[in-house]
C-alpha positions in Angstrom: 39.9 162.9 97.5 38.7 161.7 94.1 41.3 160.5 91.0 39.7 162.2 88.2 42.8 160.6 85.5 45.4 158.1 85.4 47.8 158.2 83.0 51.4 157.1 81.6 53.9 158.1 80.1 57.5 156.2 78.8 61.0 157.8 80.1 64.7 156.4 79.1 67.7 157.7 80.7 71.5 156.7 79.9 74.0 155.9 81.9 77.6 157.6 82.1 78.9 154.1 81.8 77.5 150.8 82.1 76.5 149.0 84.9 77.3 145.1 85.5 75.7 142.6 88.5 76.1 138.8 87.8 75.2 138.1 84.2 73.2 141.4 83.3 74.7 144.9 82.1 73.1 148.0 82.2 73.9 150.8 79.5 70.3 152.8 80.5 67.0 152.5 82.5 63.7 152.7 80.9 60.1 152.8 81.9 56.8 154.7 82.5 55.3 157.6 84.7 52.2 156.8 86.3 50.4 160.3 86.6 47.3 160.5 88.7 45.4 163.6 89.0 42.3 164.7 91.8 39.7 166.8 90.9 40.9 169.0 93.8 43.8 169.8 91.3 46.7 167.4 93.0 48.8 165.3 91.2 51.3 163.1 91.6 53.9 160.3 90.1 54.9 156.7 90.4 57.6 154.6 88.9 57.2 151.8 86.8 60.5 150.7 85.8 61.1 146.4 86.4 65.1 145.8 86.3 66.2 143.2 84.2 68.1 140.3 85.6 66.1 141.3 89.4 62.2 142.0 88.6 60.3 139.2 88.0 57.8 140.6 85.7 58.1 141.0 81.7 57.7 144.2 79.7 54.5 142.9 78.3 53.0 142.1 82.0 53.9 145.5 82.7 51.8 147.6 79.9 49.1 145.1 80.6 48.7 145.8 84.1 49.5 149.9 83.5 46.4 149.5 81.3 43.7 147.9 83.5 45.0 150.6 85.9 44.1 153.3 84.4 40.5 152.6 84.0 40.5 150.9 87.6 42.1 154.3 89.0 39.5 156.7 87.7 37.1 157.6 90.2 39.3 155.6 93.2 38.8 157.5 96.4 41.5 158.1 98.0 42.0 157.7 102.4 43.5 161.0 103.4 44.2 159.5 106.7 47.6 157.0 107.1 46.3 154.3 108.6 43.1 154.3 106.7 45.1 154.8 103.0 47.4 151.8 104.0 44.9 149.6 105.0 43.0 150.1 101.9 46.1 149.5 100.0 46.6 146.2 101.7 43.4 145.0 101.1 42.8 146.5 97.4 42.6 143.4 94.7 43.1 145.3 91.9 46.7 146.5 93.4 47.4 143.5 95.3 47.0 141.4 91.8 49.8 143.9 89.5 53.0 143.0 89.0 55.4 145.0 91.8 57.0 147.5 89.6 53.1 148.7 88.8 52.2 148.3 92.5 54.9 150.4 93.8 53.6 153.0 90.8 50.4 153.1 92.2 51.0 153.0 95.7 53.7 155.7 95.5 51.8 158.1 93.7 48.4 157.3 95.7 50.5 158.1 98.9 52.3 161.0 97.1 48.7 162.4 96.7 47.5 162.2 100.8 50.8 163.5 102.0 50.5 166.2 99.5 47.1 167.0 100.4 48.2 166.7 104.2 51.3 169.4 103.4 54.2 166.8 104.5 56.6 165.0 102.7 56.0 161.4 102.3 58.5 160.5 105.3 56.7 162.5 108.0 53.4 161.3 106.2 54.1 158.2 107.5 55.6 158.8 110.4 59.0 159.3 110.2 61.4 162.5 111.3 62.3 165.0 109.1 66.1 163.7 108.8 69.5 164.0 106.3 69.7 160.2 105.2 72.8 158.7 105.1 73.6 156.6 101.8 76.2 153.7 101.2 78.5 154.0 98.0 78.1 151.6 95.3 81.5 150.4 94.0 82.2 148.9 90.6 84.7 148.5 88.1 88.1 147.4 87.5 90.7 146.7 90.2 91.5 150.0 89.9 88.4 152.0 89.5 86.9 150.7 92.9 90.4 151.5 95.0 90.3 155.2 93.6 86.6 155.6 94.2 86.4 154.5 97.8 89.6 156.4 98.5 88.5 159.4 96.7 84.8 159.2 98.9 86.6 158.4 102.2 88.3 161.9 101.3 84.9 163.3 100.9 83.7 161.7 104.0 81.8 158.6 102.7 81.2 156.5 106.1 79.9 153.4 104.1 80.4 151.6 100.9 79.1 148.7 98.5 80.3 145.9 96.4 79.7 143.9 94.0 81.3 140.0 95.1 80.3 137.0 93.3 83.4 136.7 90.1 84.3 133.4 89.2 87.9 134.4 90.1 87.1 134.4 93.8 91.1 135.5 94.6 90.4 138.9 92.6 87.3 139.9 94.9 89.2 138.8 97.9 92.2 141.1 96.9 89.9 143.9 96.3 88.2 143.1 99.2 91.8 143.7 101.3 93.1 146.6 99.1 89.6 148.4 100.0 90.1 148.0 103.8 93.6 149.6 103.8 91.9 152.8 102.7 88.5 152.6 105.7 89.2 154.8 108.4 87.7 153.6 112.1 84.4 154.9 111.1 83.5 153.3 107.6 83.1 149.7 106.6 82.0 147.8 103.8 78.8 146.2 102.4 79.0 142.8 100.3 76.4 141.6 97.7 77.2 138.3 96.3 73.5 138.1 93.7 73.3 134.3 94.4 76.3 134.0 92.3 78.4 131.3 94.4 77.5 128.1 95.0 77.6 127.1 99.5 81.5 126.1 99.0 82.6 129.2 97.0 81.0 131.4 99.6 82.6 129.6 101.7 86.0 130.1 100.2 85.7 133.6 99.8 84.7 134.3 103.7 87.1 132.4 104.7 89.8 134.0 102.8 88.7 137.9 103.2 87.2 137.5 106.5 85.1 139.3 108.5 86.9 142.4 109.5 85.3 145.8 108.3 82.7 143.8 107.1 78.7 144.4 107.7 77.4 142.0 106.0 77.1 139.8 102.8 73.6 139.8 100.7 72.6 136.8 98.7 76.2 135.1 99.2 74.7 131.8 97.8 72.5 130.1 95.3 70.6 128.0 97.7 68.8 130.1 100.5 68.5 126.7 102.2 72.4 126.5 103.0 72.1 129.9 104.5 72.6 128.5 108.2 75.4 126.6 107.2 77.4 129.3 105.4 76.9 131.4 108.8 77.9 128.6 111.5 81.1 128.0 108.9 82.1 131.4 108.3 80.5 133.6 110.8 79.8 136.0 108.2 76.6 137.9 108.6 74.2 137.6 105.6 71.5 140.4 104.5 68.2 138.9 102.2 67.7 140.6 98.9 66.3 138.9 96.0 64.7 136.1 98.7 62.2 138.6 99.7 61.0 139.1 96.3 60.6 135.7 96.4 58.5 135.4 99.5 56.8 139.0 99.1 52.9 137.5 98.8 53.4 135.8 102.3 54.0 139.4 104.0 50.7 141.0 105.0 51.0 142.4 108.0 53.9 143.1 110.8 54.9 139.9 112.3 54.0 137.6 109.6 57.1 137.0 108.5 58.0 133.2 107.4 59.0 131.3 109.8 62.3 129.9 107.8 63.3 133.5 107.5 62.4 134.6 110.9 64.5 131.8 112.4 67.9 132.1 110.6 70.6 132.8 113.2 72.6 134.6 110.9 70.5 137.1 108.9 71.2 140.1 110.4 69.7 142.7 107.4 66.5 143.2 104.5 67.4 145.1 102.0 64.6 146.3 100.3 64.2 147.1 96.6 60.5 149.0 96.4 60.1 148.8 92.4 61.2 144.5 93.1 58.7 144.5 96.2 56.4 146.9 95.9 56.4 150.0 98.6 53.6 148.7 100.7 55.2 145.2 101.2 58.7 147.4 102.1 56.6 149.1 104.9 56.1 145.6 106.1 59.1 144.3 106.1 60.4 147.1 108.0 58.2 146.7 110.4 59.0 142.8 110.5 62.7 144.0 111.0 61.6 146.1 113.9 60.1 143.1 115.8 62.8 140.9 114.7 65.8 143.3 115.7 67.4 143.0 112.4 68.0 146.0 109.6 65.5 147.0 106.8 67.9 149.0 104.4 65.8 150.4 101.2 67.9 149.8 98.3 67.7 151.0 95.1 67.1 149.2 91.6 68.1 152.6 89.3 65.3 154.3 89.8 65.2 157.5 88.0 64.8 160.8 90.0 60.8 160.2 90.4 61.3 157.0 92.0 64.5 157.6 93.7 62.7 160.3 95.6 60.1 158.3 96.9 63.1 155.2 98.5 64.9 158.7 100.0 61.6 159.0 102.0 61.1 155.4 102.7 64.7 155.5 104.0 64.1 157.9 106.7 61.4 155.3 107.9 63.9 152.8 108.2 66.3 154.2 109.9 69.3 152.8 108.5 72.1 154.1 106.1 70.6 153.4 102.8 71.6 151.4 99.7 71.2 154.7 97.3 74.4 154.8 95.9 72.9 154.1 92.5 72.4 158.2 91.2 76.4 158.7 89.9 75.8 156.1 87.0 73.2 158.5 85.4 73.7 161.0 82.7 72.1 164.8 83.1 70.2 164.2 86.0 70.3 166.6 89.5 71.9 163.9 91.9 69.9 164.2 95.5 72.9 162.0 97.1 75.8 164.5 98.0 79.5 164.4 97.9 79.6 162.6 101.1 76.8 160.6 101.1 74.1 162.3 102.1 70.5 162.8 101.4 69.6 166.4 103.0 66.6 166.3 104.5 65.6 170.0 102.8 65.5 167.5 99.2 63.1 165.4 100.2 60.2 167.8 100.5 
């Protein structure tokens, strides 16, 4: 299968109201379409989209590297076979070099193109079962807001919800924290994500006041990944990696190369994985890292739009875990694929 064009094209959508984590609000989300075309008549798509205040790259990196890609992409012959495809794309220097909002772009649309051409959906493409996939609600807001969303979802039969941690008034997330709990039934729970907000003895302060009850886990709780082991042997609150990984992304190759000062922390119990942060390939390494290390890999989303949202459904039935999708409900005019309860149907991801 040959590319016969590559080409892009800028989207914006708004939100229905703005979005805040740690210094950064959202009011939209902004980016390009990566179109690539066969001259067998197949085509498909690939989000570019970097999220400020989480992606690493700048705007202008971005339209530099979406340009030397669509001259490098012309003519690329593309593996219709998995393992073939995958390995190329770990060993490609053109897509290994691009920032990761580009790479998961190109990467997503070049698989997008095999499975098509194979008559599967991305998921069984590589692997995976054709599955519902189960999606955690994001919570944000005032006091108020959060307490009649999650009780509004549990209704609806939401098993799993997130939130944002991490204010400088440590008491208010504590007491929304306990508030939320009265409202989870014996089957739900609760994600935390504290963005690297708190320094080791505010996330300290906050575990120890809200405790661990009802509680999966608690990404990024602190500023200094070093202090990770300590915040865990303190507060024996489990701890999920999220912005680390984008940090470390370059040294994950293969499975079981994960950094050892990852691999060895006692109390990380979770990845969650943000493909336009990461890149999809590297994601379909550290899930496979997770595997051998007995921990989750949750695919998380960074407000993709429906293209790229789409492709971290698939990715999620590949995991295996209940997802961090929960992102769709801030957009304006857009189909959600997420349903009243939380659930991806499997008939969507086709």
């Amino acid at each position: 299968m040959t590319i016969s064009d590559a080409e892009s094209s800028p989207f914006k959508i708004p939100f229905l109201k703005p979005f805040t984590f740690g210094t950064t609000t959202v009011t939209e989300r902004s980016g390009f379409y990566l179109t690539l075309k066969t001259t067998q008549g197949l085509s498909a798509q690939g989000e570019v989209a970097p999220l400020d205040g989480i992606s690493l790259e700048t705007v202008r990196r971005v339209k530099h590297d979406l340009k030397e890609t669509h001259s490098y992409l012309r003519e690329f012959k593309v593996p219709l076979q998995k393992d073939e495809l995958l390995e190329a794309l770990h060993r490609d220097a053109h897509i290994l070099n691009v920032c990761a909002s580009v790479r998961f772009a190109i990467e997503s649309a070049l698989l997008g193109i095999a499975s098509k051409a194979s008559g599967v959906c991305l998921a069984q493409f590589l692997g995976a079962d054709p599955v519902d996939v189960p999606t955690a609600v994001l919570l944000q807001g005032t006091h108020a807001q959060v307490l009649a969303d999650v009780k509004r979802f549990i209704e609806q039969g939401v098993k799993v919800f997130k939130l944002k941690v991490g204010d400088r008034n440590i008491a208010l997330d504590v007491k929304k924290v306990n508030d939320i709990r009265v409202f989870l039934n014996d089957e739900s729970y609760l994600r935390l994500d504290g963005n690297r907000q708190w320094t080791f003895k505010e996330a300290c302060i906050f575990a120890q006041l809200a405790g661990n009850q009802k509680i999966d886990f608690i990404e990024e709780p602190i500023n200094d990944v070093t202090q990770l082991d300590a915040f865990y042997q303190q507060t024996r609150m489990r701890v999920a990696l999220d912005e680390t990984l984008a940090i470390v992304r370059s040294g994950i190759r293969a499975p079981g190369r994960c950094s050892p000062p990852l691999a060895e922390r006692e109390g990380v119990i979770a990845y969650v994985l943000k493909p336009m942060v990461l890149g999809l390939v590297p994601c379909l390494d550290w899930i496979a890292e997770a595997q051998l290390s007995r921990r989750k890999a949750i695919i998380s989303s960074a407000f993709e739009s429906p293209v790229g949202f789409k492709v971290l459904a698939n990715l999620a039935r590949l995991s295996g875990q209940i997802a961090g999708l929960g992102t769709e409900r801030w957009f304006k005019d857009i189909k959600p694929l997420v349903g009243p309860d939380g659930i991806i149907k499997k008939e969507s991801l086709i």
